[in-house]
C-alpha positions as CSV (number, residue, x, y, z in Angstrom):
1,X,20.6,-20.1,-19.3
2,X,18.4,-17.3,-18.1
3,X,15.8,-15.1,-19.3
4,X,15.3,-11.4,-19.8
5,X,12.0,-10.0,-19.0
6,X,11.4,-7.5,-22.7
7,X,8.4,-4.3,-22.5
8,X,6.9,-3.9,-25.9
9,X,7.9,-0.5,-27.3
10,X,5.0,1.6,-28.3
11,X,3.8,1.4,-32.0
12,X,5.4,5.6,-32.2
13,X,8.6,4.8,-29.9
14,X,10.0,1.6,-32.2
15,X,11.2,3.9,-34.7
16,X,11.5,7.3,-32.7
17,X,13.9,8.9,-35.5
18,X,10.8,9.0,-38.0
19,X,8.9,11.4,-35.8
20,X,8.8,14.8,-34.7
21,X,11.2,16.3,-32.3
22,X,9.2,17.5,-29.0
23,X,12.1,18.6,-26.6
24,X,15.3,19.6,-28.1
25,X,18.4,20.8,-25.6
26,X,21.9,21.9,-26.9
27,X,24.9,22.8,-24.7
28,X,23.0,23.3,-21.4
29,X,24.5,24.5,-18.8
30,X,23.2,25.9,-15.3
31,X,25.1,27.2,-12.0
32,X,23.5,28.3,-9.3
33,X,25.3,31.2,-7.5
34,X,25.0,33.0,-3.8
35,X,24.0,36.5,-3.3
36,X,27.4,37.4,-3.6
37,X,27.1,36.4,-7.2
38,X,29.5,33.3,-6.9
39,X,29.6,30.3,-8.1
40,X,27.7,27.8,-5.7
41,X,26.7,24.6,-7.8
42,X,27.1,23.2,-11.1
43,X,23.7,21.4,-11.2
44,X,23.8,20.3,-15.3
45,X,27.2,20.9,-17.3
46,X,26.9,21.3,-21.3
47,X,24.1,18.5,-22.0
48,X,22.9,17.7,-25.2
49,X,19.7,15.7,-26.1
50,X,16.1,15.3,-28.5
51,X,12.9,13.8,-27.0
52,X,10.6,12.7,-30.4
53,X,7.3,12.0,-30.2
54,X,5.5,8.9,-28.6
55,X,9.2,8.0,-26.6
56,X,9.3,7.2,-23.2
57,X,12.6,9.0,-22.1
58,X,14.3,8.2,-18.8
59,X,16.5,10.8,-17.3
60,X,18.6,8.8,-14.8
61,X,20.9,9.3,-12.0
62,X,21.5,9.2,-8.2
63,X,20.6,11.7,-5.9
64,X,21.6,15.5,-6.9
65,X,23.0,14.3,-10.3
66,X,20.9,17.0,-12.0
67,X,18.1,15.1,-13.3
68,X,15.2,17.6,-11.2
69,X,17.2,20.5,-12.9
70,X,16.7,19.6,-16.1
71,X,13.0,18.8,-15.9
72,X,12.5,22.4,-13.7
73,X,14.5,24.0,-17.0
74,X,12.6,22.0,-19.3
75,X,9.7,23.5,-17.6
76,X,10.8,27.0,-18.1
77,X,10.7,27.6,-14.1
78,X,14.6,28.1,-13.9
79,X,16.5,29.9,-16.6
80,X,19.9,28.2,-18.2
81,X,23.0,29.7,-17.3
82,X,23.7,28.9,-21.2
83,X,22.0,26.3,-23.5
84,X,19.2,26.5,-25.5
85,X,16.1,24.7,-25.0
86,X,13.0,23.8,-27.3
87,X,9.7,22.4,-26.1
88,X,7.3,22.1,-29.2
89,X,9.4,24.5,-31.4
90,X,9.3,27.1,-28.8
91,X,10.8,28.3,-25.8
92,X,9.5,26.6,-22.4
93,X,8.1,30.3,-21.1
94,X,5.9,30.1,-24.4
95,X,2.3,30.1,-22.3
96,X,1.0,28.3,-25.6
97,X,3.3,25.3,-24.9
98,X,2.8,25.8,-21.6
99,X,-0.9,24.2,-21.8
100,X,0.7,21.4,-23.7
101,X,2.7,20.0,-21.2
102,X,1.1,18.1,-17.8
103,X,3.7,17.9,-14.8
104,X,3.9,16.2,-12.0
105,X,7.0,17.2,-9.6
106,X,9.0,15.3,-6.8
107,X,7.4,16.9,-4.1
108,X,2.7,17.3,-4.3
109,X,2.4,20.7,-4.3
110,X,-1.6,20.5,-3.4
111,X,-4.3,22.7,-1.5
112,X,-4.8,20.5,1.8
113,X,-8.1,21.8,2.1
114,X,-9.9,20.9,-1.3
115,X,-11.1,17.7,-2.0
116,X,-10.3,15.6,-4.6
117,X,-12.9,16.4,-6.7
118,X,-12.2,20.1,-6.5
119,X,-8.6,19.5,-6.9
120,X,-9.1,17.8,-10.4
121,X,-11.7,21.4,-11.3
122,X,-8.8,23.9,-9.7
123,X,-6.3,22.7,-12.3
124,X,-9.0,22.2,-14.9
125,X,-9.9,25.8,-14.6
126,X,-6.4,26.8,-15.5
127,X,-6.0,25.4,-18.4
128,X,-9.7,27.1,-18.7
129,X,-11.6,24.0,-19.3
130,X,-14.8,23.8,-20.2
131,X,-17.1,22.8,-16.7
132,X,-18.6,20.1,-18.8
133,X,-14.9,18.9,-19.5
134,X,-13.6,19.1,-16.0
135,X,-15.8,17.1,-14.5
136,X,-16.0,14.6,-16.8
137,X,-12.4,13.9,-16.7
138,X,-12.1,14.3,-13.1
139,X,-14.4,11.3,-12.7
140,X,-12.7,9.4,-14.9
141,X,-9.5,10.4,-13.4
142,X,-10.2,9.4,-10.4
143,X,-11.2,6.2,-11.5
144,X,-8.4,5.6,-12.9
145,X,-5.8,6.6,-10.2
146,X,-8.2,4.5,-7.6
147,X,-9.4,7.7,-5.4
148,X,-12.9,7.6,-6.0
149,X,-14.1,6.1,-2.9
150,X,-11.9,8.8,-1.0
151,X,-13.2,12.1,-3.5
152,X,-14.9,13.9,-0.9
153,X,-11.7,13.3,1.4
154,X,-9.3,16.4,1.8
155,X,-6.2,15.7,0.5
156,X,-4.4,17.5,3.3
157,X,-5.4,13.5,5.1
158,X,-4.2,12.0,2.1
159,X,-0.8,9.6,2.5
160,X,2.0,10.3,0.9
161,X,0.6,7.2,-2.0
162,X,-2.7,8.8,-2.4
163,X,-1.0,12.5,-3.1
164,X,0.8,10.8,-6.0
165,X,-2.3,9.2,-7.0
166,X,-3.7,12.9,-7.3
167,X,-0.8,14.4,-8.5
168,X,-1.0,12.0,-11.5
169,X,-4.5,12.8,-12.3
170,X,-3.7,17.0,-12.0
171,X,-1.2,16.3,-14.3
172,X,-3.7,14.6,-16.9
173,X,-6.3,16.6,-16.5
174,X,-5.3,19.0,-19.6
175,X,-4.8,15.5,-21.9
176,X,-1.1,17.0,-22.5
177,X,0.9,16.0,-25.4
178,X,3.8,15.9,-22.8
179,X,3.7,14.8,-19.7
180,X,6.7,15.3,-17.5
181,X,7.1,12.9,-14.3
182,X,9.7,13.1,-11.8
183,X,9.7,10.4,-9.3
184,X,5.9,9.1,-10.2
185,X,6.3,6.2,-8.1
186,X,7.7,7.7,-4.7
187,X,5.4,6.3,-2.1
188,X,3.3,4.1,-4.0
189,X,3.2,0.4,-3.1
190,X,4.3,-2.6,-5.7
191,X,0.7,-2.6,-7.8
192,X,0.8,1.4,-7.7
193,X,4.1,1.3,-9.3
194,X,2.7,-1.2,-11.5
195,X,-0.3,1.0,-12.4
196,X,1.6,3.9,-13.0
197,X,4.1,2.1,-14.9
198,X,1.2,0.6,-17.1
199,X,-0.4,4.0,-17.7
200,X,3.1,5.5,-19.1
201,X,3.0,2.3,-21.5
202,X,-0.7,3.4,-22.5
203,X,0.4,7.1,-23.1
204,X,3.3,6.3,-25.4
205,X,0.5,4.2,-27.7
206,X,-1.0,6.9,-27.6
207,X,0.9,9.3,-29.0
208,X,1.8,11.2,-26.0
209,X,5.7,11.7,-25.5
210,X,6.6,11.6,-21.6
211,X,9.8,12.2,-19.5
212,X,10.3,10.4,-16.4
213,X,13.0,11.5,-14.3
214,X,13.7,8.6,-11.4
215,X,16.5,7.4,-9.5
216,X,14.6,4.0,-9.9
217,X,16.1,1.7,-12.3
218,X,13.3,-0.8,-11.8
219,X,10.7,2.0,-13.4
220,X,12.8,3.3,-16.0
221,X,13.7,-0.1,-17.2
222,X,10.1,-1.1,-17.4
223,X,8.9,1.7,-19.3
224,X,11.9,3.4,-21.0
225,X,12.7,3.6,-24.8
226,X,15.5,5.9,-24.5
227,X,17.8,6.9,-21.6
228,X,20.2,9.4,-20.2
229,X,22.1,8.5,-16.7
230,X,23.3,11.8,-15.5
231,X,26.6,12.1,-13.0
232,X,28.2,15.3,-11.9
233,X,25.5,17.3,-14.0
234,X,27.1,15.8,-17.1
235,X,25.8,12.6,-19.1
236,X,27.5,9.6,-18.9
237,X,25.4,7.4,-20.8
238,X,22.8,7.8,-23.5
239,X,20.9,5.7,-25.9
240,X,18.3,2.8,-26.3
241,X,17.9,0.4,-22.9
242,X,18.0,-2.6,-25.1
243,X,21.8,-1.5,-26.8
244,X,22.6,-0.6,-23.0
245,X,21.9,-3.2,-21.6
246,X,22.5,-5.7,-24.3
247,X,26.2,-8.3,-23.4
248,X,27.8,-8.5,-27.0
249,X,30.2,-10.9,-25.7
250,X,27.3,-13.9,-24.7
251,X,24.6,-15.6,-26.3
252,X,21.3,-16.7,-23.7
253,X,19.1,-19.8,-25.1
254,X,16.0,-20.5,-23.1
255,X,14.4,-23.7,-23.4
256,X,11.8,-26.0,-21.8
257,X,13.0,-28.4,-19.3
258,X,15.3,-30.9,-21.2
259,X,15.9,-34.7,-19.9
260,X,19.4,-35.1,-18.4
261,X,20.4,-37.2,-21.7
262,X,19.4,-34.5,-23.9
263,X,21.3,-31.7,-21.9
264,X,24.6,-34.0,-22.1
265,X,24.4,-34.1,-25.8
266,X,23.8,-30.5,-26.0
267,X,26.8,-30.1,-23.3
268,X,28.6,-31.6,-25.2
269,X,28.6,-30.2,-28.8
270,X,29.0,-26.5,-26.9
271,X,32.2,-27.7,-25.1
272,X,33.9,-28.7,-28.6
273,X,34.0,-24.8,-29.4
274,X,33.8,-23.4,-25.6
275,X,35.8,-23.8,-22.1
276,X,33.5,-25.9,-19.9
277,X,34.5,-22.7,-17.7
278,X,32.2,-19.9,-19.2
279,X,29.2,-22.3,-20.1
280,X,27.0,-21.4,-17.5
281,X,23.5,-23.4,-16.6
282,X,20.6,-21.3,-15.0
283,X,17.4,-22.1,-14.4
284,X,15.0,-18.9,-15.7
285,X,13.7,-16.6,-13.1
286,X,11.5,-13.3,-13.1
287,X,11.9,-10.6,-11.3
288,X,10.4,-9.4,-7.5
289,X,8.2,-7.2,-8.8
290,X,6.5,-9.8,-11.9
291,X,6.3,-12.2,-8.3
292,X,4.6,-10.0,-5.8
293,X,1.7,-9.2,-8.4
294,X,1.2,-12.4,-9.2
295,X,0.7,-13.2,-5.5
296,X,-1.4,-10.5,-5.2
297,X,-3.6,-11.6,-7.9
298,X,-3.8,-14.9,-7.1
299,X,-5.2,-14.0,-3.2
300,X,-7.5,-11.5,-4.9
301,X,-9.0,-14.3,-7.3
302,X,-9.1,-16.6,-4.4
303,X,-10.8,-14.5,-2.1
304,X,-13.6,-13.4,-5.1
305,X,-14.0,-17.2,-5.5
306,X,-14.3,-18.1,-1.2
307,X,-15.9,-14.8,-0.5
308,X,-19.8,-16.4,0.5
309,X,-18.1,-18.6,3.1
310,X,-15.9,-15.9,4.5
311,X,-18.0,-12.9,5.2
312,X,-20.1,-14.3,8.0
313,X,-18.6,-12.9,11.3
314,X,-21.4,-15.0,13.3
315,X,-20.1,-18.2,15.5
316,X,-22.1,-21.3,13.9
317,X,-25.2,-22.6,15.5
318,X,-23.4,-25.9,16.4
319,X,-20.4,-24.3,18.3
320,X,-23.2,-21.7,20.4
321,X,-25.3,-25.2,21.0
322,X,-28.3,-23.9,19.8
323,X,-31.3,-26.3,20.1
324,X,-33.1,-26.7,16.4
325,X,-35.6,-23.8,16.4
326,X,-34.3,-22.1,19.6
327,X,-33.4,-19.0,20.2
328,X,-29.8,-18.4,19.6
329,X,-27.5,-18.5,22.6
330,X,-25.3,-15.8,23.6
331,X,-22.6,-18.6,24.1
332,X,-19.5,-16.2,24.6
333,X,-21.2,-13.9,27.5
334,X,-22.5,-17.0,29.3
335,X,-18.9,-18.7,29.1
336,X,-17.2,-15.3,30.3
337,X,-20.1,-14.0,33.2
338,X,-18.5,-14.2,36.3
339,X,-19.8,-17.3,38.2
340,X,-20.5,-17.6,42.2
341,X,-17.8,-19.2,43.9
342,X,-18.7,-21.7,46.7
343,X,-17.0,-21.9,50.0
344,X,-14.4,-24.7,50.0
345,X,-16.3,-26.9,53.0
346,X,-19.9,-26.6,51.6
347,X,-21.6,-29.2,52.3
348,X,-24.8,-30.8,50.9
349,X,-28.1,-28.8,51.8
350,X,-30.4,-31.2,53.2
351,X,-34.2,-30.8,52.6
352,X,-36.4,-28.8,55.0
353,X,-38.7,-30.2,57.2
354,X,-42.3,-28.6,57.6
355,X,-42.1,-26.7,61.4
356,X,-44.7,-26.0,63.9
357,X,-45.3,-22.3,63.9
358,X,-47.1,-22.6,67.8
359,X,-44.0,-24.8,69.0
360,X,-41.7,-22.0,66.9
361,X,-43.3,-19.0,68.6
362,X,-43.5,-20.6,72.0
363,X,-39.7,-21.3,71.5
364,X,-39.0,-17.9,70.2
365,X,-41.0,-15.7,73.3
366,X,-38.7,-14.0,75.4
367,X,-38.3,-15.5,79.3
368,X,-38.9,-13.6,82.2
369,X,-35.7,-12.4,83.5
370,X,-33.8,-14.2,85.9
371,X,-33.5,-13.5,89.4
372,X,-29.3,-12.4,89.6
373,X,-27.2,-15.6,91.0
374,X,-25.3,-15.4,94.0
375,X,-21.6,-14.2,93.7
376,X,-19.1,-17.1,93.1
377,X,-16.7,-19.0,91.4
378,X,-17.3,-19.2,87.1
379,X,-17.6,-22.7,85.9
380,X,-19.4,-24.4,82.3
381,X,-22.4,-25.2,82.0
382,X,-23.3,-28.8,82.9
383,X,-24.3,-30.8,80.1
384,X,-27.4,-32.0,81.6
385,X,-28.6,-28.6,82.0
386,X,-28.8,-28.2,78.1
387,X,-31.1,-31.5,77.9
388,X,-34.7,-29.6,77.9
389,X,-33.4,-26.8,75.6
390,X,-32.3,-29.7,73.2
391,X,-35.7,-31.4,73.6
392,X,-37.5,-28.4,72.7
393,X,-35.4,-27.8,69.3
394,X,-36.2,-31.3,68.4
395,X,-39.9,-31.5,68.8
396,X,-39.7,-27.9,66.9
397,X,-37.9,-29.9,64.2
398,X,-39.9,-33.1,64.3
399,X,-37.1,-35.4,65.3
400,X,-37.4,-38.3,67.7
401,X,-36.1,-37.3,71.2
């Protein structure tokens, strides 16, 4: 038995078929060609599909299946081959639709030398917001996508996270009525995902019909109402996630933890109609993502709760054997200053002894010189001829002779 982790639809997307078409493509078709006029690539081939309002539609696919195609055509920046495309009842060149629509592409196309602040007012003022407007939903943009702290920072510094942050909020900044996202969540850590992923939710309750174009089935699964998985340039699947994804053929039950006797009984009344071979036990689990928030969360409340006892940064009195009242002691610098090293042999110093300064200056005046001794043989001095210079250092130092 396992469990299946469900997104509530949006109020607007639970019965999509009641509402007004937004986007609405027929037979579309484009090839790109060389400068020889040749064909070069098939990028979308003859696809049909509606977007209705308040839907959250996923265009999926791997890598140069077509899905950025679509959205750039959607967009009315490349021209079908043939097809016919309407965005709002109109074609996608319409500059009336045009202010409708808020896009953010794969890549953050952004002026590395402005600021956030004066990123959110450069888009504003082409939609030819009022200043008023602009900077009131800059703030709050910024707010929202977590930049605020870095709105004087140019962009051009900005990691590749942070540009998506802004490239969100430049494509808000008009409050479109569709909002186009390919790859939102490229570079953005699990609780940026997860922030995005709850602001599409928001949007769709909103009203606002958005289509998100990701090779990320995590994000689309999430979020999605509807889906397309593109291959080739052609779809090969389309309709609602939960028919999709839905397993006819089984049946899950998820229950509270039963006692062993009860699970026997329960065992057994499935085996009189099933092979004990397919019944399948399972103990429910939720996914990485649901896991590593939770985590998160839990270290954030913690570290709210312990936060008085962990900001000091100062060693406590006891450990820098502070006296009560004293000064405190620079414990660290006096445990790491070099110290004088003593010479192996060192030997107790004894005390002085008070000295005679007429005995030490008598001792201390230089002799007349010597008369030279005869020539001869070297030998040591005698040991006896040492005795008066011995008794004078010892009356000089007080001692007994």
């Amino acid at each position: 038995m396992t469990s299946a982790k469900q997104t509530p639809l949006s109020p607007l997307a639970a019965n999509p078929s009641t509402h007004e078409v937004i986007v609405s493509v027929r037979g579309l078709t484009k090839v790109f060609k060389d400068f020889w006029g040749r064909s070069k690539a098939r990028a979308v081939d003859n696809v049909d599909f509606e977007v209705r309002q308040g839907e959250v539609f996923g265009l999926l696919g791997p890598n140069g299946s077509g899905k950025s195609t679509t959205v750039k055509l959607l967009l009315g920046l490349l021209y079908p081959t043939r097809g016919h495309i309407e965005v709002f009842g109109h074609s996608p060149r319409h500059v009336a639709t045009k202010s409708r629509i808020g896009y953010l592409p794969e890549e953050s196309y952004l002026y590395r030398y402005l600021n956030s602040g004066e990123t959110l007012n450069f888009f504003g003022n082409l939609f030819r917001l009022p200043r008023s407007d602009r900077e009131n939903r800059s703030a709050q943009l910024l707010e929202m996508v977590g930049l605020n702290q870095a709105k004087l920072r140019a962009v051009g510094e900005f990691s590749k996270g942070m540009q998506r942050r802004i490239g969100l909020a430049q494509a808000l900044i008009n409050d479109p009525d569709l909002v186009i996202l390919d790859e939102p969540t490229s570079g953005l850590d699990p609780i940026g995902c997860r922030e995005v992923k709850d602001l599409i939710i928001a949007l769709a309750r909103r009203g606002k019909t958005v289509i998100l174009s990701s090779h990320l089935l995590a994000d689309v699964e999430d979020v999605c109402d509807r889906v397309v998985i593109y291959y080739g340039g052609k779809i090969q699947a389309m309709g609602k996630l939960k028919d999709l994804l839905a397993t006819p053929d089984a049946i899950q039950i998820t229950t509270p933890a039963l006692p062993r006797a009860t699970m026997e009984r329960v065992l057994q009344i499935i085996r009189q109609d099933v092979a004990e071979s397919k019944v399948r036990i399972d103990t429910p689990t939720q996914n990485l993502e649901s896991y590593f928030l939770s985590v998160v969360q839990n270290a954030r409340r913690a570290a709210a709760e312990t936060s008085g006892a962990m900001s000091g940064a100062k060693v406590a009195p006891y450990l820098r054997g502070d006296a009560p009242g004293a000064a405190p002691d620079k414990i660290l610098e006096r445990l790491t200053a070099p110290q004088p090293s003593a010479p192996a042999s060192a030997q107790p110093v004894a005390p002085l002894v008070p000295v005679d300064e007429q005995k030490l200056e008598a001792l201390t005046k230089p002799e007349p010189p010597a008369a030279p001794a005869a020539p001869g043989p070297s030998h040591a001095t005698p040991a006896e001829d040492l005795e008066p210079a011995n008794e004078k250092l010892a009356a000089l130092l007080g001692k007994p002779k």
